[in-house]
Every structure is written in C-alpha cells, then in structure tokens.
DOPASE-329161 format. One record per residue (C-alpha): x, y, z. Coordinates in steps of 0.1 Angstrom, whole numbers, padded with zeros to 4 digits, always signed. Each point is the difference from the previous one (the first is absolute). Example, Ala and Ser with C-alpha at 12.3 -4.5 7.8 and 13.67 -1.06 7.14 Angstrom:
BEGIN
+0123-0045+0078+0014+0034-0007
END
This chain:
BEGIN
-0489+0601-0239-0024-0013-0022+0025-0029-0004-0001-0005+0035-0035+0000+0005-0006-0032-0024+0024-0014+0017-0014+0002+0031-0037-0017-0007+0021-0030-0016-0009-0018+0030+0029-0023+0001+0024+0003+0034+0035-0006-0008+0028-0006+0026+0038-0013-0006+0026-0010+0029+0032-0016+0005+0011-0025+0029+0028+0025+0003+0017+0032-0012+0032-0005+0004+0020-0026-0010+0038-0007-0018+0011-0012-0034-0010-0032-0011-0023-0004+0027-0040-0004-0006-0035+0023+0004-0034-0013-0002-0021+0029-0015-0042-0008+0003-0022+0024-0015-0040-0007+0009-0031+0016-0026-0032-0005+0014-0027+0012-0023-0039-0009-0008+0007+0012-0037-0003-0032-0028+0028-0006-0020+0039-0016-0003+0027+0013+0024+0030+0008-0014+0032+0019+0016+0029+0017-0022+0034+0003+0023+0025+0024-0005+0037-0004-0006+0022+0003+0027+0038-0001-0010+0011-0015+0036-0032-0022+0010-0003-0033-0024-0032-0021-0001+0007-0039+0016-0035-0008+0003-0037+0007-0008-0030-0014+0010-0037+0016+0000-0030-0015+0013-0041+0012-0005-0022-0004+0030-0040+0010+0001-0018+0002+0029-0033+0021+0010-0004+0016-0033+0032+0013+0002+0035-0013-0021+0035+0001+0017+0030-0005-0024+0033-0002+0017+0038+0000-0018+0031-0014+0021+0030+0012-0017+0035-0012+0008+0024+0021-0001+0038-0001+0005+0026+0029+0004+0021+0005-0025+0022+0031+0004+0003+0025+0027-0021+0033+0005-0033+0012+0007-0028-0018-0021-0035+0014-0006-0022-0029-0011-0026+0016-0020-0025+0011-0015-0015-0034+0000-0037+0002-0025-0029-0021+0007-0023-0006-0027-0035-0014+0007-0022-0001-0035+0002+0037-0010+0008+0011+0035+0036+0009+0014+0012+0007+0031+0038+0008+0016+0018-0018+0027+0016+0019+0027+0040+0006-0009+0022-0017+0022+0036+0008+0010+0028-0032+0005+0032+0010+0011+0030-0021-0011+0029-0006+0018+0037-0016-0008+0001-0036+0010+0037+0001+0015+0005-0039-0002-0004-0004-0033+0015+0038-0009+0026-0011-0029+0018+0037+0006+0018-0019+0034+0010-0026-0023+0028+0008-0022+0005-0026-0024-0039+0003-0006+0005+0032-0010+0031-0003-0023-0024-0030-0016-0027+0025-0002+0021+0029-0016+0015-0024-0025-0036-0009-0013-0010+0011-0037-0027+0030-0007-0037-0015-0012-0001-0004-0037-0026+0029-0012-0031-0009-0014+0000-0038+0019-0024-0008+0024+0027-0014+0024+0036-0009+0001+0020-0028+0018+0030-0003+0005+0028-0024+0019+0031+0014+0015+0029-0019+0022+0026+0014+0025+0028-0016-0014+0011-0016-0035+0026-0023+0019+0000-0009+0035+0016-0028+0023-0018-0032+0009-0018+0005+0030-0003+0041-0003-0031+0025-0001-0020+0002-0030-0029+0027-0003-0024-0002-0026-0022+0030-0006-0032-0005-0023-0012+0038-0007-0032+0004-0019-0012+0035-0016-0038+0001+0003-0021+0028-0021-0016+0018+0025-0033+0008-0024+0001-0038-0006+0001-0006+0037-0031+0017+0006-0024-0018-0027+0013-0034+0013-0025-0020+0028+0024-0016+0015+0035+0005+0004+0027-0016-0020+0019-0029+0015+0040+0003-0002+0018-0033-0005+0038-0002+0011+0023-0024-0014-0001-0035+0017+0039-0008+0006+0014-0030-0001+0032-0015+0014+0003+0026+0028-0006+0006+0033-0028+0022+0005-0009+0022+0029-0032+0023+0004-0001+0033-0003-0027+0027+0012-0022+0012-0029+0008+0036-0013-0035+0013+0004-0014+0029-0025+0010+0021-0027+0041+0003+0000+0002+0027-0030-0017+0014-0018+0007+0016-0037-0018+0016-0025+0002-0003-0036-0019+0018-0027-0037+0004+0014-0001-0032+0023+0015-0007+0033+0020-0032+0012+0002-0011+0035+0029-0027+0008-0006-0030+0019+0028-0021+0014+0003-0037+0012+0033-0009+0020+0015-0034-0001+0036-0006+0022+0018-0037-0010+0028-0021+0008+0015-0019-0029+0006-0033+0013+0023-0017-0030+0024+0013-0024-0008+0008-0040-0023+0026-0016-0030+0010+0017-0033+0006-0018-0023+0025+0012-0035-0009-0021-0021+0028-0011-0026+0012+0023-0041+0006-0003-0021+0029+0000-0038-0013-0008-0029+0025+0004-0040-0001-0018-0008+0033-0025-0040+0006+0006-0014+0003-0036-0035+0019+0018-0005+0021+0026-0022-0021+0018+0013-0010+0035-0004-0036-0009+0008-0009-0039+0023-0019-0021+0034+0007+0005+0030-0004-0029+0033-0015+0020+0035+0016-0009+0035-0014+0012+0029+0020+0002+0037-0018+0005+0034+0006+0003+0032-0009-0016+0023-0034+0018+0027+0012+0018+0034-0020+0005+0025+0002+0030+0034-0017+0001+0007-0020+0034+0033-0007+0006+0016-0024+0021+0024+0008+0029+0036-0001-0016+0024-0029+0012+0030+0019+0008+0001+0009+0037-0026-0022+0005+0002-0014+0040+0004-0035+0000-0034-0016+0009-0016+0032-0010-0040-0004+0004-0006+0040+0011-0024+0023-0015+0003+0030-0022-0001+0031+0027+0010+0030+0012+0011+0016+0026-0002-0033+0020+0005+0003+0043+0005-0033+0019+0000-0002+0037-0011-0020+0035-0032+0009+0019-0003-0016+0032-0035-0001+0013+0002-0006+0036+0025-0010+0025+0014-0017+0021+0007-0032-0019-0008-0031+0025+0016-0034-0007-0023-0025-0019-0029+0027-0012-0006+0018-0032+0015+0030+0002-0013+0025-0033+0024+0014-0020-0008+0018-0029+0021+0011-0036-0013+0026-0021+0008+0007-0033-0007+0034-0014+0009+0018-0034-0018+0006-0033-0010-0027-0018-0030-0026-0004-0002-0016+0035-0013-0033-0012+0031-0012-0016+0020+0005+0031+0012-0031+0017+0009-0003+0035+0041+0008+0009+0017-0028+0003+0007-0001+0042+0027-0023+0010-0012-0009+0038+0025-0004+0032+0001-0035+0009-0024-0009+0023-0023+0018-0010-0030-0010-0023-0018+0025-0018-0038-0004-0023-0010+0031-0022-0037+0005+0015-0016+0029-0022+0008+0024-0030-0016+0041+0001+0003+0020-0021-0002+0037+0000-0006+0017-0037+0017+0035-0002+0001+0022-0034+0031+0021-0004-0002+0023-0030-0022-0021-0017+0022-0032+0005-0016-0030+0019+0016-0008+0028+0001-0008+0043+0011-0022+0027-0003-0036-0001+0004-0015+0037+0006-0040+0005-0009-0008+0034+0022-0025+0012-0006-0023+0034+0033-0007+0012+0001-0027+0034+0036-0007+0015+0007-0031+0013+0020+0016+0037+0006+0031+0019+0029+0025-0012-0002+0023-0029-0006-0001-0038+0023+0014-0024-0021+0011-0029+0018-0004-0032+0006+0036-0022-0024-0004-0033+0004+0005-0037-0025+0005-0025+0007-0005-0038-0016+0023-0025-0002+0015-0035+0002+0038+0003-0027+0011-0025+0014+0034-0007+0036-0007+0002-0003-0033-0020+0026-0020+0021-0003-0023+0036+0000+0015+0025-0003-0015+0037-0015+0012+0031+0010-0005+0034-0002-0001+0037+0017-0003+0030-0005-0035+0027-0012+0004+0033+0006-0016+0033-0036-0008+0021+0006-0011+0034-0017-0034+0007-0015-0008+0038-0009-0032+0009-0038-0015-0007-0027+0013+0020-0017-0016+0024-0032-0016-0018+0022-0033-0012+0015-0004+0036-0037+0000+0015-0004-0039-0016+0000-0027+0014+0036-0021-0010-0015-0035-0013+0019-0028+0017+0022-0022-0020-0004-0038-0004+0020-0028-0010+0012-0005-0030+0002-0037-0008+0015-0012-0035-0023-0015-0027+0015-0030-0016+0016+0009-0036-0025-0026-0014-0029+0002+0018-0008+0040-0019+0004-0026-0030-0038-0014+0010-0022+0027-0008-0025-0002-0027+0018+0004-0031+0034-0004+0012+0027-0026-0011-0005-0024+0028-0040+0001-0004+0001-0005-0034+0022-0031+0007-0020-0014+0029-0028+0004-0023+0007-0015-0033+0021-0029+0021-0015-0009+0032+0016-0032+0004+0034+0007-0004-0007+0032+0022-0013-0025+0028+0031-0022-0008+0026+0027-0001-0011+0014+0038+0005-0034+0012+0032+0000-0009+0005+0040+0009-0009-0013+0035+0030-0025-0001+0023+0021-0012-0010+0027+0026+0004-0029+0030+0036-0005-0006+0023+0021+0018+0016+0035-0011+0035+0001-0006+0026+0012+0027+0007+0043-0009+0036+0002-0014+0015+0013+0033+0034+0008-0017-0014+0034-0014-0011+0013+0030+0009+0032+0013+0002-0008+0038+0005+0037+0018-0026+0014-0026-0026-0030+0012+0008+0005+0032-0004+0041+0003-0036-0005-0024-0011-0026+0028+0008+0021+0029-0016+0028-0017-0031-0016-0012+0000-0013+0037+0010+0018+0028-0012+0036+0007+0031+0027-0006+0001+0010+0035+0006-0031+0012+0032-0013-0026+0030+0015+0015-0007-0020+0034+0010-0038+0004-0025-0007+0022-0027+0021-0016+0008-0011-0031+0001-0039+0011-0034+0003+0011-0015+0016-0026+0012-0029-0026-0015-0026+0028-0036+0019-0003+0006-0008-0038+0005-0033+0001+0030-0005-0001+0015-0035+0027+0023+0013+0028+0031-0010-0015-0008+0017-0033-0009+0033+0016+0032-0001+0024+0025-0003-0034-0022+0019-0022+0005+0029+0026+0038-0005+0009+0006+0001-0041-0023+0029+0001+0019+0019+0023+0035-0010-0012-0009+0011-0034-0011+0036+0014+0034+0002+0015+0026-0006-0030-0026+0018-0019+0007+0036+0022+0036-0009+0009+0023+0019-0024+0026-0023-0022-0015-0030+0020-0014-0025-0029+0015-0034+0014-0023-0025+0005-0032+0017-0019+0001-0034-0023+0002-0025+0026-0027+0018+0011-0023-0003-0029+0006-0036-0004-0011-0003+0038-0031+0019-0009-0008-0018-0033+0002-0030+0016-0022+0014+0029-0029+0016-0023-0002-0035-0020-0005-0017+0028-0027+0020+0017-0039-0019-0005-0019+0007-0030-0025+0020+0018+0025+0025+0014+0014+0001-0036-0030+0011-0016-0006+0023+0025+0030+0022-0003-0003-0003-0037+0034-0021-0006-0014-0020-0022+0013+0018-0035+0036+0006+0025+0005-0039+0001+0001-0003-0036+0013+0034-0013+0024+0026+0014-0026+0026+0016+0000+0029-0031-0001+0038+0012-0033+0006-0019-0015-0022+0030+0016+0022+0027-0023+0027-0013-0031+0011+0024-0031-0023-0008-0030+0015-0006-0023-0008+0027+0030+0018+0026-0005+0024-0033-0041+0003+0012+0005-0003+0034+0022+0031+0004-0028+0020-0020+0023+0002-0040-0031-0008-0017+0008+0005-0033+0035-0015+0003-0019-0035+0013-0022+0006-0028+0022-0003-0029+0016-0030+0021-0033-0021+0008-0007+0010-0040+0035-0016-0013-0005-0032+0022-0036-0001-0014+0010+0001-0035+0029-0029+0007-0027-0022+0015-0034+0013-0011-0019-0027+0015+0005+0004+0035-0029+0033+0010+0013+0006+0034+0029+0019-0023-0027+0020-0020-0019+0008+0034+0029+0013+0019+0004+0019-0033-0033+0014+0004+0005+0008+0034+0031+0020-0006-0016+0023-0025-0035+0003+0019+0021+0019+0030+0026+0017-0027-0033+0016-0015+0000-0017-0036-0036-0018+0006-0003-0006-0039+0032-0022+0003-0012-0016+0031-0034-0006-0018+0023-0019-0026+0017-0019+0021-0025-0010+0023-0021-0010-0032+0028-0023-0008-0001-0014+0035-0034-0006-0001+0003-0016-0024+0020-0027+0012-0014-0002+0035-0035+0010-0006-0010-0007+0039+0030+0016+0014-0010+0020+0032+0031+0027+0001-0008+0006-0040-0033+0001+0006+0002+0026+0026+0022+0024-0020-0025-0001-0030-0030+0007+0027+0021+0033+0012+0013+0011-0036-0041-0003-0013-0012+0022+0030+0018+0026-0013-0005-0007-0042-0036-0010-0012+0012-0009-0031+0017-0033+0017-0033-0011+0014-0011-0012-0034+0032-0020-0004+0006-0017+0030+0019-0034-0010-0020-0033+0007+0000-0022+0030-0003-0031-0022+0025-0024-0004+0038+0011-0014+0011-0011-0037+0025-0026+0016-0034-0015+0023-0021-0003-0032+0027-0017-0021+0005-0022+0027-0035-0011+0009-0008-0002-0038+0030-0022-0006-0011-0025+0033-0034+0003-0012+0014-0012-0042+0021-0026+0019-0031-0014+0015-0020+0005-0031+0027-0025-0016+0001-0026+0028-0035-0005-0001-0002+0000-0036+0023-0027+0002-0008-0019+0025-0039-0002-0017+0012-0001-0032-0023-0028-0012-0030+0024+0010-0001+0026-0028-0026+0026+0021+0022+0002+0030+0032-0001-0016-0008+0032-0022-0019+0019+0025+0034-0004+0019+0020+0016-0031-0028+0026-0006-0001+0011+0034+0039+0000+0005+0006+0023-0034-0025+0022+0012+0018+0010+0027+0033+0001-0019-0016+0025-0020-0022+0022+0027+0036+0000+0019+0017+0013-0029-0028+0027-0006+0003+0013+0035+0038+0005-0001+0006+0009-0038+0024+0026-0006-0018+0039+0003+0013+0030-0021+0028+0024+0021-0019+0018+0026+0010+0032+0022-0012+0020+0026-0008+0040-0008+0025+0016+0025-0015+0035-0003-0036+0017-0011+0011-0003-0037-0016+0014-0032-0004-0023-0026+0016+0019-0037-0013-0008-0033+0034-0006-0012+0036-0009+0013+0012+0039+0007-0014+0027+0022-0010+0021-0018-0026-0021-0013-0042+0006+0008-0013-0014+0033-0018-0035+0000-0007+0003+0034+0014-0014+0032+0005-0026+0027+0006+0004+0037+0029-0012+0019+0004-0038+0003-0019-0005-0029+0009-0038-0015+0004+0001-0037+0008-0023-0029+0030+0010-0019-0007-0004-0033+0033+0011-0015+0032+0023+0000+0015+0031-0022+0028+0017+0015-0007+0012+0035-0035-0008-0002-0029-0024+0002-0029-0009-0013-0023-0010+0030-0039-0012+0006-0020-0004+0031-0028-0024+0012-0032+0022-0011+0020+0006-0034+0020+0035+0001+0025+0001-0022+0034+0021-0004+0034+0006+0004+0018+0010+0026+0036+0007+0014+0019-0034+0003+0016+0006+0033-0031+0014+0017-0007-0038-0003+0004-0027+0024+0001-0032-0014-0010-0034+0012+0007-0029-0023+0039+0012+0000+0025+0014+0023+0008+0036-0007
END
C-alpha cells in the first residue's frame, strides 16, 4: 500500500493502445504508449519480452507545452506465432520516477494463406531441416526437394534459420533473412511463411525457426548451384535504445542439384512440349452460332501440373477455309499437393470464309511425364460447329460501282521517277526524243493479218453468241438474228452467224449425228474473222483469232463473280489480275471493293491504298476510302494524297528536263541562261524522284492488336493499336512481325492479322 501510495503522487499519466487487437501471423500492430508528466528529468521505457510479438519499429518523440512534458513511444509490432499475447508490463522512467503502462492483450490468429501445414512439400522440406547447433546465436541452413530432377521440373528451396529466442529479445531491430539468388532458372513467387515455424529448446535457451520458400524451374541441363543464403542482424553492445550496434552474419552451406535433360528415346518427332503432369487438352467454344465471314471465339485450354509459362500453344491444323489468329493467353495458377500447376487457355479467333460447318480437327499435346519419366501425349476429340451465313451489318453497304478497266502500256509504268525508262529519258534526252519519232513510225504501219488457220470456229462462234446475245433469246432464229444485229453485227453476218448457230445446236443434241460439225467450223471461222474490229473487241475474240480459246478462259470472270454477290471469290480474282498487271488501279479498286462488302476492311484499306496510289483523284476510290474512314479514325490520319501519281511526276519532270536541254542548247553561247535551264531541269529530276522513292513494306492493323515485346505470346505487353492501324514492317521471324506506327509504337504482332500493301498476299 505504501508502494502504491508513492506511486500515486508521481504525477505522471500514462496510457498505451493499439490500432487493433486482433490480428494474424505475420501481420502488423502499432502499440503507442503517451507519459505526460511536469517532473524534470530523461524518459526512458524498458519493454518486456514477448515470445510471439517481435519489435519492427521504434520511434519516440518529446513534446513540452504549458509547463507540462508529453513523451510518446510508437512501437511496431508484428505477429509472430499464434495465441493469446499480453504485452506488458511496459516501465516508464522519468529521472527517479517510474510509472506502469496499462497491459494490453493481442490475440493472434493463423494466417491460412501462407499456413505451410496445407502445403506438403513445405512441410517434408521443413521436417528434413537440421536442429539449432547449441550454444550459437543462430543457424542457417539450405535444403532442396530433390538431388536430381528433369529439365523443366519443380524445384523448392527452403532456407530455415534457428534464431535464439533470448537473443531475439536484446536485438532493436529484427534480423534480415537473405535467400539464395538463383540463377539459370525460372522463378515464380511464392507467399511468405510468416512467424515462428518451430520452435526447440536446447540447454537453457530457446530457438524459434524461420523459414523462406523459394519454388524454380531449371531452364537448361547440367548441375545446378544453389549459393548459400544470408542471415545479417545488429548485437546492441548497451542498453540504451539508441547506441552502437556490433553486426553479425550468419550463412549457409551451397547446395547442388543435378538437371537432367529429357532422354532421346521415345522422343516425338518435333518434340517442343513441356515437362508436366497430369496434362488435359480439350475445345471450349465460347459462343455460337458461327456466322460466315466473323470471328467466331474458340478457345483451347491446357491444364495439368507443371510451370505454365513454358507451355506453348497446340499445334491446331485448321479446316480449309477457315483462317484462324491466336488473340490472348490466361492463365489460371492452381497448387495441387504442393506442385505448381493450372489451366492455360489460348483464345483463338477463327473466321470462315462460307456458310456450312467446320470440322474441328482432334488435338495432341506432347509432353514429358515428370513422375513417370517418359512422353506422354494428351488428347482430344474434334468438333463439328455449324456455320450460318454473315449477318446482316455487311449487306447494309452500299456495293461500290465498278469502272473500266483500261490497260496501261507495258512501257509507259517504265516512266516513273526512278524507273528504267526515266532514268534513260534522263541521262539521254536526245536519243529519247529521236527514238519516239521513230516509235511513232513504227506504230503508223499496219498490224499484221491474225493467223486464221488456228482458229477454233464453233468455239468463236458459241463465245460470241454468248458474250452477245442474252440466253433467253439463243435458241430462236429470229430472236437470236436480232440480237447479233443490236450488236453490230451487218445483216448478212447476223443471218449466217445464226443459221450456223442453230445448226450447230442441232448435231450437237442429235445422238450419233456428227457429220458436218467441221464444215461447220470452217464456215464459222471464216465468219468470226470477218466480222469488224469493233464487234471483235467487243465479244472478246480477239485472243480466239490468234489462239485456240483455252478452258481456263471459259471460267466465270470476276465482275459476273461481284455482281452475283461471291465477294471473296472476285476478290482473289481482281487480286491475281492486279498482281499480273500491277499498274492498271481499276484492278486494285475492284479489289478493294470486293473485300469492303466481304467484311475484310483492313485488306480493302490495302488495296485501295494501292489504288490511290495510282489514281490519286479517282472518284469511285475516293468514295470507298470516305466510307471505310467513317467507320475507322485511325484512317483519317492517312488518307492518301490528291497530288499528282508517280507516273504524272516522272512525266512532267522528264518534259520539263527535255525543255531544260533545248533551251540550254539553243542559248548555248549565253552561259546564265543556259545553266539556269540545267539547274532548274535537275531540280526537278530530283524533287520528282523524292516524291515517288521507294517506302519501307506497309500494312494495315486488321484487328485492335497488342503490340508484344518479343516474337511469342507469352511475352509482356507493349501496348496496343486499334483496328486499321497503318504500320511499318520492320522485319520478320517466323510467324511474326516486327511493326511501328506513325506517333512511334513499336512491337510485334501476329503476321496474318496483317494486311499488307506494298505486296499481294
């Protein structure tokens, strides 16, 4: 009582809280204890030792205010084993005074995400640990899961440190564990085991374990070194709360693990699976129905035990017509006994090119069993996905109107800046000037007469009806007669041409009847080479006078091909003719056309580029860009140029050279003009070469595309660009491309979720 009563006319008011009471293992506390007092002297606090609280951080502060002094102490605590805690008693010393803290109570829970008993392999790791060595201060040690393992299977790597508890207690800070740094592997986070894991006495101290867990995937064959790990912590040498400090280390001893590489016998041909387990392979089909022309989603997961980084995609032979573009890679981490594991899913965009059904091909997927030490490969079955035609968005436009399709002259491409001919004309104007004078000679005398012996008369004669006279109207004389006279053709010509028509018709459909089918033909050769020019061209005879008609040419052209609505079929038709005679742009706009109303905009971007190009002021092209850029903003800021084509500037800069010449000639005894005249005329050689010089391989984005840091998708995100982005395409590996746009994003990308314009795909 006595005790008590001194106590009590101390004068100093002490309080202690905590943010909270309750709280699990590893987690923090902030402890603040307040002394106010008017007494004189130093504050100083003694703390007790609590076996599951540790001591993070301290900080005090001294405040004075109105004759009185407040001291304050933020401790930070963290939770190191489970139970019931009673921080306290907690002195306070102030000169010769002293005064006690209220107690207070923490309650420590289990942190079940980081609980190594749900882990087995942890704990077989833990078990296998070594007791402290009595009388040290602490002991690390290093300890593997396996000796020898396959390349590309789980390593763990425990690092156990037994801490004396008594040593614990004295220290300000706590000691900072140091796991091995591996190298060569494949390393994948793990959740820290909070708190004290064991704990073991020896003699009269007390050790506490503390664990760190590493998990790795050796990525090449040989031995493995595991280095030795850290355990640093600071010995006070006073019992001051700030003093000098004397610094220990503690380490452990290298570890080494054998890697071994898969075996060669059984190994699959092409073999470039992972080491797994328990691998599942199969389809997941995301929505339906499929509808011609649109991306339809189809996903393949891969699940199993394993690392799910080194798992490639399966190797998916698509139906024809079909194309496919792998969009995305998830994955979803699952732990099974302490193995890492999951499902990997490769989302797949899969468009078919027509109506029907797709047969999806059964799958395969190599791998190296793990356990069993052998390949193994896992399967799944195909699928059949109904296919309905394209929805109704793509026949909502407008069809863009074809236009004629006049041939360039073979030479003429040959004048653009840069080209053969330009460079000629150029370094040789004179000869040039010479040479087209006697071009236009040549060119006034007359053609030579078609060898007519070759001709196939009843196969001239059916393609001119054909091209000429509606169907309905062939089988009648009269109709038929008429028809041939609206063409063109004279009276008497129209009369025979019919009369063989119809004669032909009959021995053609009268069984065992063949007599007079050659007279025939020689009638109707003799007929179709003597029809006018005009009517000639029309029906497209020309090639027939000169050549027995070939069956390729019987084949359905592709404008009937556009007009009866098989887009993609024209397509690929106006595509071959553009590539055999790049120069004409009508081709590469009917292209465009064909692709606009199949749905493939970033090919009808391409094409129309290339059109553009060639016919800057083009009306129908010009039209088609106007519609594809009100529905992508990315074209607006490449909109091709209404300026002159490459053929009009090497043309104008070669008249304007040729003049520069003439007048440097004619003047030639006046030095000023005759120069300015050279001057000005190489000048615009060169600005005409600058404005048509040849550009790196472009394409058109066809897709919102992310942009990988690296040829493979698996690799980190650089971003992205939207659909109908242009890019530069740097270069090529494999499947993929290396690609920039204007404002300077750079990445790879899939190859075919390219469209490219400066070559025909």
């Amino acid at each position: 009582m006595i005790v008590l009563a001194l106590l009590l006319q101390t004068g100093v008011a002490v309080s202690a809280t905590a943010d909270r009471t309750r709280l699990a293992v590893g987690e923090e506390v902030v402890y603040t204890l307040r002394a106010t007092t008017a007494l004189a002297g130093n504050f100083r606090v003694e703390l007790p030792t609590v076996a599951g609280l540790e001591v993070v951080e301290r900080a005090e502060r001294l405040e004075e205010a109105a004759g009185e002094r407040t001291y304050q102490l933020d401790l930070t605590l963290r939770a190191m084993e489970v139970g019931s805690w009673r921080f306290g008693p907690v002195l306070v010393f102030i000169g010769s005074a002293v005064e006690t803290a209220p107690d207070l109570t923490l309650v420590v829970v289990g942190a079940a995400a980081a609980d190594p008993t749900s882990n087995p392999r942890l704990m077989a790791l833990i078990r296998s640990l070594p007791p402290p060595d009595p009388g040290s201060s602490a002991t690390l040690v290093t300890v593997v899961s396996d000796a020898r393992l396959p390349q590309g299977g789980q390593l763990d790597v425990l690092t156990g440190a037994w801490f004396s508890r008594t040593l614990r207690a004295r220290l300000r800070r706590p000691p900072t564990l140091k796991p091995p740094v591996l190298a060569g592997v494949w390393a994948v986070p793990q959740p820290a085991v909070p708190g004290i894991v064991a704990t073991r006495a020896l003699g009269d101290d007390v050790y506490d374990l503390f664990v760190s867990h590493q998990v790795a995937f050796p990525l090449t064959p040989g031995r493995l070194t595991v280095p030795a790990a850290r355990l640093e912590y600071a010995i006070p040498v006073s019992r001051r709360a700030s003093g000098d400090e004397r610094p220990e280390v503690a380490t452990s001893a290298p570890v080494s693990v054998e890697v071994v590489p898969p075996p060669e016998a059984g190994r699959p041909a092409g073999f470039r699976g992972p080491t797994a387990g328990d691998v599942a392979l199969g389809y997941r089909i995301v929505a339906l129905p499929a509808h011609a022309g649109e991306p339809l989603p189809i996903d393949v997961t891969v699940s199993g035990i394993g690392n799910l980084a080194f798992w490639a995609p399966p190797n998916v032979t698509w139906p024809p017509g079909t194309r496919a573009y792998l969009d995305q890679t998830d994955e979803t981490p699952r732990e099974r006994g302490g193995l890492l594991g999951g499902t990997k899913t490769f989302h797949f965009l899969l468009v078919s090119d027509s109506a029907g059904s797709i047969a999806l091909p059964a799958l395969g997927y190599d791998y190296f069993d793990r356990s069993g030490g052998g390949y193994q490969s896992a399967a799944a079955a195909g699928l059949v996905i109904p296919v309905l035609p394209g929805k109704s968005r793509l026949v909502g436009r407008e069809v863009p109107p074809l236009v004629a399709a006049s041939r360039v002259p073979a030479w003429l491409p040959g004048l653009r800046p840069g080209r053969a001919w330009w460079s000629v004309a150029a370094a040789v104007p004179l000869l040039v000037l010479i040479g087209a004078a006697v071009g236009r000679r040549v060119r006034g005398r007359s053609r030579p007469t078609p060898v007519r012996q070759r001709v196939d008369g009843v196969a001239a004669l059916e393609s001119l009806v054909s091209r000429l006279v509606p169907e309905a109207d062939r089988g009648h004389g009269d109709l038929l007669e008429r028809s041939l006279r609206r063409a063109g053709l004279p009276r008497p010509q129209a009369t025979e041409a019919a009369r063989l028509k119809l004669e032909l018709d009959r021995l053609r459909f009268t069984p065992g009847d063949s007599t007079g089918v050659a007279g025939l033909g020689r009638q109707a050769a003799d007929l179709v080479g003597g029809l006018p020019a005009s009517v000639r061209r029309r029906a497209g005879l020309l090639l027939l006078l000169l050549v027995v008609l070939p069956v390729s040419a019987q084949r359905e052209s592709p404008e009937a091909l556009y007009r009866d609505g098989a887009y993609r079929p024209a397509a690929a038709a106006f595509e071959a003719a553009a590539a055999a005679d790049p120069e004409r742009w009508a081709l590469w706009y009917h292209g465009a056309a064909a692709r606009y109303l199949a749905g493939e905009d970033a090919a009808a971007a391409a094409l129309l580029t290339r059109a553009l190009e060639l016919a800057p002021r083009a009306g129908s092209a010009r039209s088609l860009w106007s519609a594809l850029e009100r529905q992508y903003e990315p074209l607006h800021q490449v909109r091709p140029r209404r300026g002159p084509s490459g053929l009009e500037l090497g043309i104008a800069s070669l008249g304007a050279w040729w003049i520069a010449v003439a007048v440097a000639l004619r003047w030639w005894r006046r030095p000023r003009v005759r120069w300015a005249a050279v001057t000005l005329g190489l000048l615009g050689l060169v600005a005409a070469w600058s404005a048509d010089r040849p550009r790196a391989e472009r394409a058109f984005v066809g897709s919102a595309t992310r942009l990988r840091r690296s040829p493979h998708g698996l690799s980190p995100d650089e971003g992205g660009v939207p659909a109908l982005t242009r890019v530069v395409v740097i270069r090529r590996q494999g499947d993929w491309a290396l690609v920039a746009d204007r404002v300077g994003n750079r990445g790879w990308v899939p190859e075919t979720g390219l469209a490219p314009i400066d070559r025909v795909n």
